[in-house]
N, C-alpha and C positions, 0 to 999 in steps of 0.2 A: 268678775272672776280673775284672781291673783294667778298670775304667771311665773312657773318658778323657775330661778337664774339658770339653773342647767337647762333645762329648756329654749332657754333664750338664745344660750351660745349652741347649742345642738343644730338650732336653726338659722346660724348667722354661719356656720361652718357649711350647712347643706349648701349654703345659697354661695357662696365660696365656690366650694367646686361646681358647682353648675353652671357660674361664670366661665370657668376654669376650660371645662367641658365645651363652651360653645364658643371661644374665642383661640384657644389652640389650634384645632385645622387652620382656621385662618394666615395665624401668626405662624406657622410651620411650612405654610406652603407660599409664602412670599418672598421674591426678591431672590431666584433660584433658577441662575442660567446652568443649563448642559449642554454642551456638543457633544454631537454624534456624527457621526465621518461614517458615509455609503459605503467605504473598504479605507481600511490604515495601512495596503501593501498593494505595489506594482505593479509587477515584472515587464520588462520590454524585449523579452525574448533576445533573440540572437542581433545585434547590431553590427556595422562596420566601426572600425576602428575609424575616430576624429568625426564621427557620425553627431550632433546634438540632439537630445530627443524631451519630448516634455510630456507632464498628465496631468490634469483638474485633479485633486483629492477635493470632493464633494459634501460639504456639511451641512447640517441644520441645527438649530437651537430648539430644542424639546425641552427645555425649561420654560420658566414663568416670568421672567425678567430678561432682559437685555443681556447678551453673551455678545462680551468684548474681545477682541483678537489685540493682545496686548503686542505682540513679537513672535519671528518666525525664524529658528534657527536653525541653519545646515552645517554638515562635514564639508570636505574640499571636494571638489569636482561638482560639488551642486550647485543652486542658485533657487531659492525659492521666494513669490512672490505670492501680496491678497490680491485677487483680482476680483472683489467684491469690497465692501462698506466692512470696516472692521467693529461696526457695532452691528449686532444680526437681531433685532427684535426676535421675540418668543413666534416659535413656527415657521420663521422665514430662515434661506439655506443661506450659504456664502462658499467660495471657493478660494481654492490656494493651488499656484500654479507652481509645479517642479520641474525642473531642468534642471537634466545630466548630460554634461560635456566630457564623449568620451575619448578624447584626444589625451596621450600617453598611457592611457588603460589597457588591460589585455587580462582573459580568459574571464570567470567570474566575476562578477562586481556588485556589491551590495554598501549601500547609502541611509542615512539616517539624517529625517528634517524633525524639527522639535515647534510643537506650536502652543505658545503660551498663552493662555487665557482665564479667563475671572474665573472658571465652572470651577464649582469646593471640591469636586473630585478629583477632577482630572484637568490639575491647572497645567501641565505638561502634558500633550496627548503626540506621542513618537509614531511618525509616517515612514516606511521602508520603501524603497524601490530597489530592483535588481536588473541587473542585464548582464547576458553575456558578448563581451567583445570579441569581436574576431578578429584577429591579429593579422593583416597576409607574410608571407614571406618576407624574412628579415633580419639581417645580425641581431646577435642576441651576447652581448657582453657578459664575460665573469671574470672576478680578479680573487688570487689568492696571496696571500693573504692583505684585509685592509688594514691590517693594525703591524707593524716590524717593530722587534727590540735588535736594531743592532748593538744592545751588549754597553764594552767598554770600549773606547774609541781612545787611542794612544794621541797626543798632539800633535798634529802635523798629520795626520791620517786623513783618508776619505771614511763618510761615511758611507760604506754600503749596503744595500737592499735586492735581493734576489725576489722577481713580480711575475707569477704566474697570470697568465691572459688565456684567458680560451675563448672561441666562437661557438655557442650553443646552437646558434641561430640558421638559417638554412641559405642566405646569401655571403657574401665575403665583407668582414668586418674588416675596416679601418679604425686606427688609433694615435693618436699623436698628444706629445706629453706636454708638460706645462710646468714650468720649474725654474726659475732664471741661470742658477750655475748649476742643475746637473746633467748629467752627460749621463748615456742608455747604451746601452750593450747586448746584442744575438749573438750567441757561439763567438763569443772572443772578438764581433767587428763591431763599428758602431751600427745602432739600430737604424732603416731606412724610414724615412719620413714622405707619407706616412707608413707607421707597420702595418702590413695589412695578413690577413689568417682567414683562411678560408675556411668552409661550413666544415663542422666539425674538428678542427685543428685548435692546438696551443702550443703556447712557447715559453720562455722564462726569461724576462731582463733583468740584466742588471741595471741598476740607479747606483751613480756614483756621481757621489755630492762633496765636495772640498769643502774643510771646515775652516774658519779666518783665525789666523796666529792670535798669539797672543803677545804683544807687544809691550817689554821692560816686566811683565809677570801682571799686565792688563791683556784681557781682550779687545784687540783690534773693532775702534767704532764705538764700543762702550762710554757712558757717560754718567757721571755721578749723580744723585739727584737729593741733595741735603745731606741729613746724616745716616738715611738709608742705605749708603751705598750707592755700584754700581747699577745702572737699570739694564734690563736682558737688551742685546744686541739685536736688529733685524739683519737677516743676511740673505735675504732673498726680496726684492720689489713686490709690492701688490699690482702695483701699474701696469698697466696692459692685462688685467686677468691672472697675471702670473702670483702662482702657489707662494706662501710665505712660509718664512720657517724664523723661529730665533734662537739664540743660545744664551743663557743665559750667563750673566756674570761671572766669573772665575771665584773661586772660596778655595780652602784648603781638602776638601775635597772631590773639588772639579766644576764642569760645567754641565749643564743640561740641555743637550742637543731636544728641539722640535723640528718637524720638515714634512709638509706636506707637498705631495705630489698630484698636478691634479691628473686626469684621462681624459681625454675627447675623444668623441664616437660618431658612427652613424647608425648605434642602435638606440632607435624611433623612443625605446622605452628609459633607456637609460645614457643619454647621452653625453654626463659630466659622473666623474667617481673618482675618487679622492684616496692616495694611499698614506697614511700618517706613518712618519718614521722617529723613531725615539733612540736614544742612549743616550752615550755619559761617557767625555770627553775628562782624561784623565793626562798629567804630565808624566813623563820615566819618573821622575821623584816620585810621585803616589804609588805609580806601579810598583817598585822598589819597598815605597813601604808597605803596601799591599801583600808582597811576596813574603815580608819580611813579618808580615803579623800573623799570616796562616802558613805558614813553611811548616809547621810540625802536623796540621791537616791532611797537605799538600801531598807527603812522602807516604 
């Protein structure tokens, strides 16, 4: 009995997918790690401030193949570690140990660790912990402003800066500044070292910082460096901690005063703050012609 061609392929197509059909579960379900985490979030309730505290995040692999822990990554204040085999066979758990150091923290606090592994869904699976710190009794520093324009600065002038300081805090803040040549100011005396402001109080200094001549129609210290020119002047040391500042180069439209100021505290939270001072140091010549190119503005 002759067998006809369509027939032949009819049944070489059946027999196709019924291969098809009984080797797919197979091949679909192999080789397919998952993690799963007993809880992705923390909380450690209310702590003491510089208190350390830790928690197991608890996993298992409910895949079919080996779930690998390739890397475990935190924010600042955390530190997390495997404290299990970074390869987890299928059904068997593994754990990962988080510590939060909560020394300079205060009121709410929420943290984020990242743990990366083989699983095709969730090759990034994000762990939260929260705590609240408790702060005791303590200076609490503020400064206004951190950023100063003092402006146009004439040659031979001081730069200065008017620095609001307040005490938020509920014990009496100390402060002492950091700066190699400027000089600080309370109502007209100089400032006591340290200034100190009691809970709920503030004051206003002045910073007055002297700017370096300029010498033959160079800046004083300035140094050429090929055919770029002069390079910016430093006019404050780093040495010892002390705040830097420099000015740059003389041109025909002046120099460019930088000057950081730094703060020292005994607020637990904020110990170090920094006030940035800027302008733009001009000779009577430029002023002169300054005057003289908006004078019809001016009037």
């Amino acid at each position: 009995m002759n067998t006809r061609p369509g027939n032949r392929i009819l049944a070489l197509i059946s027999g196709l997918f019924f291969m098809m059909s009984v080797l797919a579960p197979a091949v679909a379900g192999a080789g397919t790690p998952k993690i799963k985490f007993k809880e992705t979030a923390w909380n450690f309730g209310k702590i003491k401030q510089g208190e350390e505290v830790s928690h197991e995040f608890v996993f298992t692999n409910e895949g079919d193949d080996t779930l690998a822990i390739e890397k475990v990554t935190t924010t600042c204040g955390c530190t997390a570690a495997i404290v299990s085999d970074r390869s987890i066979p299928p059904g068997k758990s593994g754990k990962i140990e988080v510590t939060f150091n909560s020394h300079g923290y205060g009121g709410q606090v929420a943290k984020v660790v990242y743990v990366l592994s083989n699983d095709p869904k969730e090759s990034q699976r994000p762990l939260e912990i929260k705590a609240e710190v408790e702060v005791p009794p303590s200076p609490k520093i503020e400064i206004e402003p951190y950023n100063y324009d003092a402006g146009l600065i004439l040659e031979g002038e001081e730069v200065q800066a008017n620095l609001k300081i307040m005490n938020k805090g509920e014990l009496e803040l100390r402060v002492e500044f950091n700066h190699r040549n400027a000089a600080y100011y309370v109502n007209g005396k100089p400032a006591p070292v340290p200034l100190k402001l009691a809970s709920g109080k503030e004051t206003v200094v002045l910073i007055r910082i002297p700017t370096p001549p300029a010498v033959g129609g160079v800046l004083a210290g300035a140094s050429a460096e090929g055919k770029g020119g002069p390079a910016p002047a430093r006019i404050a040391s780093e040495k010892g901690g002390a705040a830097s500042g420099e000015v740059s180069a003389p041109d025909r439209k002046g120099r460019a005063v930088r000057e950081y100021v730094l703060l020292k505290s005994n607020d637990p939270l904020r110990s170090t703050l920094s006030l940035y001072i800027s302008g733009y140091i001009i000779t009577k010549e430029q002023l002169r012609e300054l005057f003289e190119k908006y004078k019809d503005i001016l009037r």
